[in-house]
SERO-4910 file (N, C-alpha, C, O; in steps of 0.05 Angstrom, whole numbers):
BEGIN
 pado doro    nc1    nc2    nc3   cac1   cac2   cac3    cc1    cc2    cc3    oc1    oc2    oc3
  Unk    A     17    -24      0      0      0      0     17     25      0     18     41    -19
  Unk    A     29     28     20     55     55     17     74     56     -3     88     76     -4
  Unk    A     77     31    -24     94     29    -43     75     45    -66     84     59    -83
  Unk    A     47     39    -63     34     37    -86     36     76    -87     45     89   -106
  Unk    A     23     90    -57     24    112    -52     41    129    -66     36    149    -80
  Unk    A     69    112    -57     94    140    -64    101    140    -97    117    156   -107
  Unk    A     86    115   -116     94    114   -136     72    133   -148     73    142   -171
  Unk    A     54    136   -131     30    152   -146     29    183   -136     16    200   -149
  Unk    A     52    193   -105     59    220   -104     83    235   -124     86    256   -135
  Unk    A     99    206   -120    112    208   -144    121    220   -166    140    236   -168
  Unk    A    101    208   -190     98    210   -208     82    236   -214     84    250   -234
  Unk    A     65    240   -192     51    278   -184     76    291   -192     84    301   -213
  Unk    A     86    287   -172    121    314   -177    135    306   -198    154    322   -204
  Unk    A    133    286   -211    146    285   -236    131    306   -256    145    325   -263
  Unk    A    114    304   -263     94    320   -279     96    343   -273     95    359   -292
  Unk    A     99    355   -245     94    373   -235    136    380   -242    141    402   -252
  Unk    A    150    369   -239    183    377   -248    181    395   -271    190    417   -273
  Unk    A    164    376   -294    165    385   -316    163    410   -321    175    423   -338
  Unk    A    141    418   -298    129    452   -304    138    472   -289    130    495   -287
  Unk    A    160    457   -278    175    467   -253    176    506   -253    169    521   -235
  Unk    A    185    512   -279    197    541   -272    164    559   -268    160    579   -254
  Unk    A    139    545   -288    125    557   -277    109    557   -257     94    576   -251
  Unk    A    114    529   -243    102    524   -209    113    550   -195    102    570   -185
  Unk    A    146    541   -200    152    561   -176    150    594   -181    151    610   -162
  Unk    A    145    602   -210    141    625   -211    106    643   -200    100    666   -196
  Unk    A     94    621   -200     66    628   -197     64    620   -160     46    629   -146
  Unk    A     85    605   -151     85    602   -119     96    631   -107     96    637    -83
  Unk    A    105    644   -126    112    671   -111    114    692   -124    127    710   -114
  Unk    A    101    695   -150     81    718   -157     60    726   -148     53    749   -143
  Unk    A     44    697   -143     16    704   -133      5    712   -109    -18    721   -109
  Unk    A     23    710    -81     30    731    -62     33    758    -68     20    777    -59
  Unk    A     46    758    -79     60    781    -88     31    803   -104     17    820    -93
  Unk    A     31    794   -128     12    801   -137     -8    815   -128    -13    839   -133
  Unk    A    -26    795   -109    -47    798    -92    -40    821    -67    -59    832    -56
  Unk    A    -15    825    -61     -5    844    -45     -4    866    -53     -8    886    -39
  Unk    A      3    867    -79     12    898    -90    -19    909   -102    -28    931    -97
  Unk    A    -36    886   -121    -67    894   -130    -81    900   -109    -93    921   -107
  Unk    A    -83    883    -90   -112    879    -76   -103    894    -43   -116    912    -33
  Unk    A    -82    882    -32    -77    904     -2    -68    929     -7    -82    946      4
  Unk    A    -44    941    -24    -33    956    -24    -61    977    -29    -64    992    -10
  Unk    A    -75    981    -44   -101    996    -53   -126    994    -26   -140   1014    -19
  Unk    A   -127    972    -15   -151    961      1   -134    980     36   -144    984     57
  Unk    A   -108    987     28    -99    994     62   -105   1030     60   -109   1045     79
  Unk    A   -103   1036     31   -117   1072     31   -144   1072     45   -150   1090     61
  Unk    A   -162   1051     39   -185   1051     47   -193   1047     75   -205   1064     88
  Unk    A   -184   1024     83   -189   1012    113   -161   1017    131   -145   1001    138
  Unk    A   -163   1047    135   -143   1057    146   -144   1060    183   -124   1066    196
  Unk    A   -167   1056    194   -170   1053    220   -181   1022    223   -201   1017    236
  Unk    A   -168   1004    212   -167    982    218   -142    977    236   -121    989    231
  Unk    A   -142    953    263   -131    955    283   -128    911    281   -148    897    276
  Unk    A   -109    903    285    -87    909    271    -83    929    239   -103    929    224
  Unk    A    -62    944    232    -66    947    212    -72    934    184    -70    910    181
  Unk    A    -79    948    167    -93    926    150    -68    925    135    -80    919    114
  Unk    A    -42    926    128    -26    919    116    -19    884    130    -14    863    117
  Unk    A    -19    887    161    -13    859    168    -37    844    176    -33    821    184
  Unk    A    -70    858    175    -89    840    184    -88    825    152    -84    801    153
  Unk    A    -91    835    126   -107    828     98    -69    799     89    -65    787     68
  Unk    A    -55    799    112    -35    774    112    -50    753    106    -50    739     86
  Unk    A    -69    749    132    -75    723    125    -96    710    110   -104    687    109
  Unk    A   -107    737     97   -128    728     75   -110    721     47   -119    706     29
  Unk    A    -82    732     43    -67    730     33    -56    701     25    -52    691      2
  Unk    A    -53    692     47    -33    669     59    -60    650     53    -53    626     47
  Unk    A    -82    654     53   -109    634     50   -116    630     20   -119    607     12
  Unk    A   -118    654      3   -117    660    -15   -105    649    -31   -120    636    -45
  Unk    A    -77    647    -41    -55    639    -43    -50    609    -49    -45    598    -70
  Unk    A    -53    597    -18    -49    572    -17    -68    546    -24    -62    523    -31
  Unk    A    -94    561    -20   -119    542    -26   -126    549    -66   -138    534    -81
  Unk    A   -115    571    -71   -128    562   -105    -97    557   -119    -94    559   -143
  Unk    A    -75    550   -100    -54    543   -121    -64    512   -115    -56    496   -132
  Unk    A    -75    503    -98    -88    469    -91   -100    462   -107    -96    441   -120
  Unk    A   -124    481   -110   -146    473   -124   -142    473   -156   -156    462   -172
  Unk    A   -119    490   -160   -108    483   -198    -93    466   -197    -94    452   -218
  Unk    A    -73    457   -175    -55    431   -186    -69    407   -179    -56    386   -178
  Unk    A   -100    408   -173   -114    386   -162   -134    375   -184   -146    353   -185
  Unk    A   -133    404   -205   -159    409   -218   -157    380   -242   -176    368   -253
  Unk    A   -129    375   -246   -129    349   -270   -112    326   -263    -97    313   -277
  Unk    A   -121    327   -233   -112    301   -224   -120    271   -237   -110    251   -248
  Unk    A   -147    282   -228   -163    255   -239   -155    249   -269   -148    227   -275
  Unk    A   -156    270   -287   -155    262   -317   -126    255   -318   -117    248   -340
  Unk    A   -106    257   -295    -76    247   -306    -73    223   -287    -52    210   -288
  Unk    A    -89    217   -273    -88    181   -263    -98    164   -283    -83    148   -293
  Unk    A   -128    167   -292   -140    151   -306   -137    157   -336   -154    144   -349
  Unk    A   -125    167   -349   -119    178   -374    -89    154   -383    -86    142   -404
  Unk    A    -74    155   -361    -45    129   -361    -51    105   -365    -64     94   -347
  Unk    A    -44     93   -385    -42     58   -386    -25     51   -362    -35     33   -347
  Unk    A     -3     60   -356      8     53   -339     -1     50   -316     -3     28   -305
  Unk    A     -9     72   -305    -25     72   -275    -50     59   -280    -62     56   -259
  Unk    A    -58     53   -295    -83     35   -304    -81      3   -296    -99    -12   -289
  Unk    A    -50     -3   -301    -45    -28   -303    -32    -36   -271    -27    -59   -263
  Unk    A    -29    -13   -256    -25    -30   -224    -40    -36   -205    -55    -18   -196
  Unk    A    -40    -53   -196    -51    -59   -176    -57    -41   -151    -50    -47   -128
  Unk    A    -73    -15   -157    -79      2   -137   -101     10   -133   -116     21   -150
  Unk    A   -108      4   -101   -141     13   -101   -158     37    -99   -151     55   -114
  Unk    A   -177     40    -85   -184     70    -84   -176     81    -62   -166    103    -64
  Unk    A   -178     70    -33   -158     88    -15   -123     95    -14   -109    108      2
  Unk    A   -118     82    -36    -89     89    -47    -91    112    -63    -73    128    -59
  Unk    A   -113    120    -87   -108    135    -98   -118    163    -85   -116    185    -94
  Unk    A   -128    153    -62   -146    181    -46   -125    191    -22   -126    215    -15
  Unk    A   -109    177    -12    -94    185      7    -71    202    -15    -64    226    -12
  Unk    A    -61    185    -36    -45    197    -43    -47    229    -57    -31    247    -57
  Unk    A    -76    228    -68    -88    258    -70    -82    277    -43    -71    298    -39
  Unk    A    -94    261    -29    -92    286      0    -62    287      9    -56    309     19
  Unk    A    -42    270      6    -14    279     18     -2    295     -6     18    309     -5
  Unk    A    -15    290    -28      2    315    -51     -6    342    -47     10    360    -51
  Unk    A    -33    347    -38    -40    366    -32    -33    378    -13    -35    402    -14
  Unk    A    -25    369      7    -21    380     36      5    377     32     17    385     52
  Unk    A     19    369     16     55    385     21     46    409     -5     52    432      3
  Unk    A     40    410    -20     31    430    -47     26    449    -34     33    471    -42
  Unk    A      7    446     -2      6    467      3     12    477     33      0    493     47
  Unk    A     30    466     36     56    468     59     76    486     48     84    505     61
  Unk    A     83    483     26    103    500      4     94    519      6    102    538     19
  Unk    A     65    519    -14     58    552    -19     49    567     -3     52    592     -7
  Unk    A     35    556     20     38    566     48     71    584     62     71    607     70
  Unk    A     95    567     60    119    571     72    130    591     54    141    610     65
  Unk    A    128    593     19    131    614      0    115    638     17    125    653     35
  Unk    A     89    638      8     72    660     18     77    677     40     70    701     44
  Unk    A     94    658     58     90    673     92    120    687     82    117    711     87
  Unk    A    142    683     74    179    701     72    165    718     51    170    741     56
  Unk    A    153    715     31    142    742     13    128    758     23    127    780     12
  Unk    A    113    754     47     93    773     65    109    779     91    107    801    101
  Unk    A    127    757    101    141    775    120    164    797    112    173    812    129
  Unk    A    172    796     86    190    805     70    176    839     61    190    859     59
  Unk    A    156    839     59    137    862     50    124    866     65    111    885     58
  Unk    A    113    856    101     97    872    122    111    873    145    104    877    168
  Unk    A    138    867    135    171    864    159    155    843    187    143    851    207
  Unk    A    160    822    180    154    800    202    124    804    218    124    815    240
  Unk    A     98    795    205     77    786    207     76    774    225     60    776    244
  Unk    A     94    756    222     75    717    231    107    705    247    128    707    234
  Unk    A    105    696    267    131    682    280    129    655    275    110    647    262
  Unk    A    146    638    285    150    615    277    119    601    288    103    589    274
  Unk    A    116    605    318     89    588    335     70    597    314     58    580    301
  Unk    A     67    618    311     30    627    287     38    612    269     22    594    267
  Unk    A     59    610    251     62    589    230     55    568    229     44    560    208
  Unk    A     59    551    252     54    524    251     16    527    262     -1    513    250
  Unk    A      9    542    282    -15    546    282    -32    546    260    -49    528    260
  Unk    A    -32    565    236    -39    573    224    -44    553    200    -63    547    186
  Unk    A    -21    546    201    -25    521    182    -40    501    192    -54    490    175
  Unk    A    -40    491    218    -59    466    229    -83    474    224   -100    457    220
  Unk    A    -92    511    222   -121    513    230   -131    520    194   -153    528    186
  Unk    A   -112    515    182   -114    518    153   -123    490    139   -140    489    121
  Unk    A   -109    468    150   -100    444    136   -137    436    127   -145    435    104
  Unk    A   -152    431    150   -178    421    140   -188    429    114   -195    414     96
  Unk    A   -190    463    113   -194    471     85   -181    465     60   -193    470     39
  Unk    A   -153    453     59   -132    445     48   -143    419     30   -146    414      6
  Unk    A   -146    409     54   -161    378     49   -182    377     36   -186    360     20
  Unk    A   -202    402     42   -235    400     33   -230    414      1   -246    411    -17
  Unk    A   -209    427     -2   -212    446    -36   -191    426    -43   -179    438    -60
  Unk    A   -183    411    -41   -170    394    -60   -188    370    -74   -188    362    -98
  Unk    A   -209    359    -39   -232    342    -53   -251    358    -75   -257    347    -96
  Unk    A   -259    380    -69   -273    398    -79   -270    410   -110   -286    419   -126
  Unk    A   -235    407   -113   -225    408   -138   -238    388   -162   -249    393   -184
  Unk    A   -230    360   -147   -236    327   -162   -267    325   -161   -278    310   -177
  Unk    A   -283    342   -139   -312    332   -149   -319    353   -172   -338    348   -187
  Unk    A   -302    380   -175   -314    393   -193   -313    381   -228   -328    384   -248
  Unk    A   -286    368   -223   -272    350   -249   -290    336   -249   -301    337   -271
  Unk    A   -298    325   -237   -312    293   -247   -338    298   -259   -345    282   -277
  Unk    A   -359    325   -251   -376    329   -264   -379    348   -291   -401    350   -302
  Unk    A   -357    362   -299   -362    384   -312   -333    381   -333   -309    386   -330
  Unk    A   -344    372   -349   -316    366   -371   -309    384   -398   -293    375   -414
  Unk    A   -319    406   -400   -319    425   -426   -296    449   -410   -300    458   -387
  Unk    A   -277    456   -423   -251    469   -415   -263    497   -407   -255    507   -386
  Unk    A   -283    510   -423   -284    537   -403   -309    538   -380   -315    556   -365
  Unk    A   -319    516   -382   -325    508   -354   -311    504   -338   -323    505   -316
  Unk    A   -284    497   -335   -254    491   -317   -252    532   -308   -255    546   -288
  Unk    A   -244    536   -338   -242    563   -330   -259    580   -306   -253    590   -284
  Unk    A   -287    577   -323   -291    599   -303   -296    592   -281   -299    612   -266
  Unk    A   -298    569   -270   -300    549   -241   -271    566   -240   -275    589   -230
  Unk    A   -249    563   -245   -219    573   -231   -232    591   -222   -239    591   -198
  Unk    A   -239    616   -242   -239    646   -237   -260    654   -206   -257    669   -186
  Unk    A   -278    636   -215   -309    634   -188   -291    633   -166   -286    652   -151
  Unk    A   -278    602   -165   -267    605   -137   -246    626   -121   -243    630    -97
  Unk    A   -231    639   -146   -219    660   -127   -230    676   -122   -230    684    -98
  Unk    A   -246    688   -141   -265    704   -132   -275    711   -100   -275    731    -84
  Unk    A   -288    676   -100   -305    673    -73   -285    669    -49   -293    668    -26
  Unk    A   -255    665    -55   -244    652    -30   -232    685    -24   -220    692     -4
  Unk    A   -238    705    -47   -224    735    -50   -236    753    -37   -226    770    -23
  Unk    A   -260    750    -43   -287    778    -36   -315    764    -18   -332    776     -5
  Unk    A   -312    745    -21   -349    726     -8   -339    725     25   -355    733     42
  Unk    A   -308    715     35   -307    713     56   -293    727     80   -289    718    103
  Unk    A   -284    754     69   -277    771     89   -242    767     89   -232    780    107
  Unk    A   -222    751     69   -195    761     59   -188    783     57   -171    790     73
  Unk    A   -198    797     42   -193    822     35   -204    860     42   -198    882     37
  Unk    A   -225    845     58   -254    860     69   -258    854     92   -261    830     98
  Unk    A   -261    874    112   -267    853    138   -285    845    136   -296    849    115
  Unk    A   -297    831    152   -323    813    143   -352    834    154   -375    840    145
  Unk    A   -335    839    178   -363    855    193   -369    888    175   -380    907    187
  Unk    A   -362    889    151   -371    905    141   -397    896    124   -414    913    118
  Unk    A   -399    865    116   -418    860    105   -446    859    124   -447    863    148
  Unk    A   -472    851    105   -503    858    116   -490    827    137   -475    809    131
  Unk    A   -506    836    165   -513    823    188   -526    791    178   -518    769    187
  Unk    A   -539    793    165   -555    759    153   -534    750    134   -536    726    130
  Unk    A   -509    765    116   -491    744    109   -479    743    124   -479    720    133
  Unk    A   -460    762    139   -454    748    164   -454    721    175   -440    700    177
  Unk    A   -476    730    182   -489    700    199   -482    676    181   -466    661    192
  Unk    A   -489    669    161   -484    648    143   -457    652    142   -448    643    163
  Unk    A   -438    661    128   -418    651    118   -391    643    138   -370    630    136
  Unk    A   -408    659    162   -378    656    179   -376    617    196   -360    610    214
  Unk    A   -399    599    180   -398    577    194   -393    564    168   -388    540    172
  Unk    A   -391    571    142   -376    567    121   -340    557    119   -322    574    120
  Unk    A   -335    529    118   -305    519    135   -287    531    119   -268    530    135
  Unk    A   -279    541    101   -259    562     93   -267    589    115   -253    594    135
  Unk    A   -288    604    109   -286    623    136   -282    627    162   -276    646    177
  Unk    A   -290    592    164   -272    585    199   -250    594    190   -248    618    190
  Unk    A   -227    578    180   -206    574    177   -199    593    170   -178    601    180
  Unk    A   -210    610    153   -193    655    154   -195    663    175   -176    676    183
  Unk    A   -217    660    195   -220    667    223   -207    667    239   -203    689    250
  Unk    A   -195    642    250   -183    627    254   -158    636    252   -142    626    269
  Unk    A   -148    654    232   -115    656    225   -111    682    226    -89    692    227
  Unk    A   -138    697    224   -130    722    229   -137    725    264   -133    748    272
  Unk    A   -144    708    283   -141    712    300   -117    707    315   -108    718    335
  Unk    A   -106    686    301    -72    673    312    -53    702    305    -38    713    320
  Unk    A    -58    709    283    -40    734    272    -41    764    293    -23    781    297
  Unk    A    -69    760    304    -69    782    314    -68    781    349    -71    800    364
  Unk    A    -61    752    354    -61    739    381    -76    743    393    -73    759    411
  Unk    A   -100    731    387   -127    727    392   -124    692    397   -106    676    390
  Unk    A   -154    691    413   -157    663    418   -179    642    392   -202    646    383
  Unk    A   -160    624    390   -182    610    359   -198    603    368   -195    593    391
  Unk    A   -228    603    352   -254    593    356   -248    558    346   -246    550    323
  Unk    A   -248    539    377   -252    510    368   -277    499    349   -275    480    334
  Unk    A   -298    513    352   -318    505    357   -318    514    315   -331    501    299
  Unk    A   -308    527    312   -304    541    271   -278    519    266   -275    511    243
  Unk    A   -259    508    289   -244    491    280   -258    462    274   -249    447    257
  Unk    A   -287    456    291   -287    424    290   -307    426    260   -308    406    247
  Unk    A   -323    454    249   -336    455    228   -319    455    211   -328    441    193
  Unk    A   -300    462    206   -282    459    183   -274    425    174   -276    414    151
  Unk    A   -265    413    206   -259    391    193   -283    367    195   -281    342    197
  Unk    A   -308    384    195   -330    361    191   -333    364    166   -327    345    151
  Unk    A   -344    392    157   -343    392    123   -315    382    106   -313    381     81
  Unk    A   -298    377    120   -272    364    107   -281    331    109   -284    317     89
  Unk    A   -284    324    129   -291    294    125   -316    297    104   -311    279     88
  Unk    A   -337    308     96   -359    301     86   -345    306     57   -347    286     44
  Unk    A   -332    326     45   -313    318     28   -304    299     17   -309    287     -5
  Unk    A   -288    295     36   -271    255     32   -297    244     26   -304    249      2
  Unk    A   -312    233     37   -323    223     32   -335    222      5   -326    206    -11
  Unk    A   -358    240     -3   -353    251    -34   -334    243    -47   -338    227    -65
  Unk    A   -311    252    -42   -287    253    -70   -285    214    -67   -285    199    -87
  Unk    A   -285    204    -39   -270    171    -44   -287    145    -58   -280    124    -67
  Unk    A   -316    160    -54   -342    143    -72   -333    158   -105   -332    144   -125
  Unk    A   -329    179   -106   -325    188   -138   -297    174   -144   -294    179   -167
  Unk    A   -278    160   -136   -254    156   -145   -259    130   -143   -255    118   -164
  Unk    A   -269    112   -120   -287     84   -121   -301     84   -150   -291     70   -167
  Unk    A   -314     92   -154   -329     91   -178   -311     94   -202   -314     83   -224
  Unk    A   -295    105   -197   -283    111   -232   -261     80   -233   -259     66   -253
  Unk    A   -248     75   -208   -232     48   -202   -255     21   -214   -251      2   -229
  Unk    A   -268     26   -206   -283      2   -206   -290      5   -234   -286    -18   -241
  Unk    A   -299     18   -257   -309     21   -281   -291      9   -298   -296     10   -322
***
């Protein structure tokens, strides 16, 4: 089983070698980017924001960032497992090919996480110390897990290429402006509020902008994150069951 795993993480980073200069160029543009477009303009505005909003809109940054560089290197997973004669022909089942999804993803986004944070502490002069780091990332990982399954259930139903597209563009969108990244949240109407902040990506911004600002994390936005993360798995390991078995 662990043989079958690492031949199937593997062969991820092989693929992923190939495209190497533009992995790593888009692992630290797109911090970047999003720093100089979206905070640098958003800190004229929300100027009696406390922390400042140069180091509060970090960890919408750092959320931002790491969850849609997941959700694109996740987005043609499926079509490059089952598309191979080769991987066709081993002996590997479906909790092999599901675990090995979730440990590619969660170092994919251990990296662009560890990129994101020296380009933001590099440009808001030391944000985040080593303890918030590792915090931040534990209280991240559920969502990690849930937009990577979330990637493969979108693949599996929707197969016309600018349907891929504009699904990319939607989700930054929504992980950009719907949940309070870039905006504090409590500027939005009181009834979205209420809904989105039990939304497990908005735990998990919550969550990181309170570690950042040494605040105490809401457990209770931590155990929703990783329930909608298990209900995920679940989803994605009957959709990958099914395609195994066909």
């Amino acid at each position: 089983m662990i043989e079958n795993i690492k031949i199937l993480i593997l062969r991820e980073f092989l693929i992923l070698k190939k495209q190497s200069f533009s992995f790593f160029s888009l692992s630290f543009i797109l911090p970047c980017f999003i720093y100089i477009f979206f905070a640098v303009p958003f800190s004229k505005v929300f100027t009696e924001l406390k922390p400042i909003y140069s180091i509060w809109v970090c960890s919408g940054i750092l959320l931002v960032s790491v969850l849609f560089t997941v959700y694109l290197l996740n987005f043609n997973w499926i079509k490059k497992i089952y598309n191979s004669n080769f991987m066709n022909s081993l002996p590997i089942t479906t909790i092999e090919y599901f675990i090995s999804q979730l440990l590619f993803s969660i170092i994919i986004g251990l990296f662009q996480f560890t990129v994101s944070a020296l380009v933001l502490n590099s440009l808001s002069v030391g944000f985040i110390s080593f303890s918030q780091f590792l915090k931040c990332f534990f209280v991240l990982l559920p969502s990690i897990i849930l937009v990577s399954n979330l990637s493969l259930i979108v693949n599996s139903f929707f197969k016309k290429e600018y349907i891929f597209n504009f699904s990319n563009c939607l989700f930054f969108l929504f992980i950009s402006f719907s949940i309070g990244s870039f905006i504090p949240i409590n500027l939005y109407p009181s009834e979205y509020i209420n809904f989105v902040i039990y939304l497990p990506i908005s735990s998990s911004l919550i969550n990181i902008q309170n570690i950042i600002s040494f605040q105490t994390i809401f457990f209770n936005m931590l155990f929703i994150s990783i329930f909608y993360c298990l209900v995920f798995c679940f989803i994605s390991y009957n959709i990958i069951d099914r395609k195994v078995h066909n």
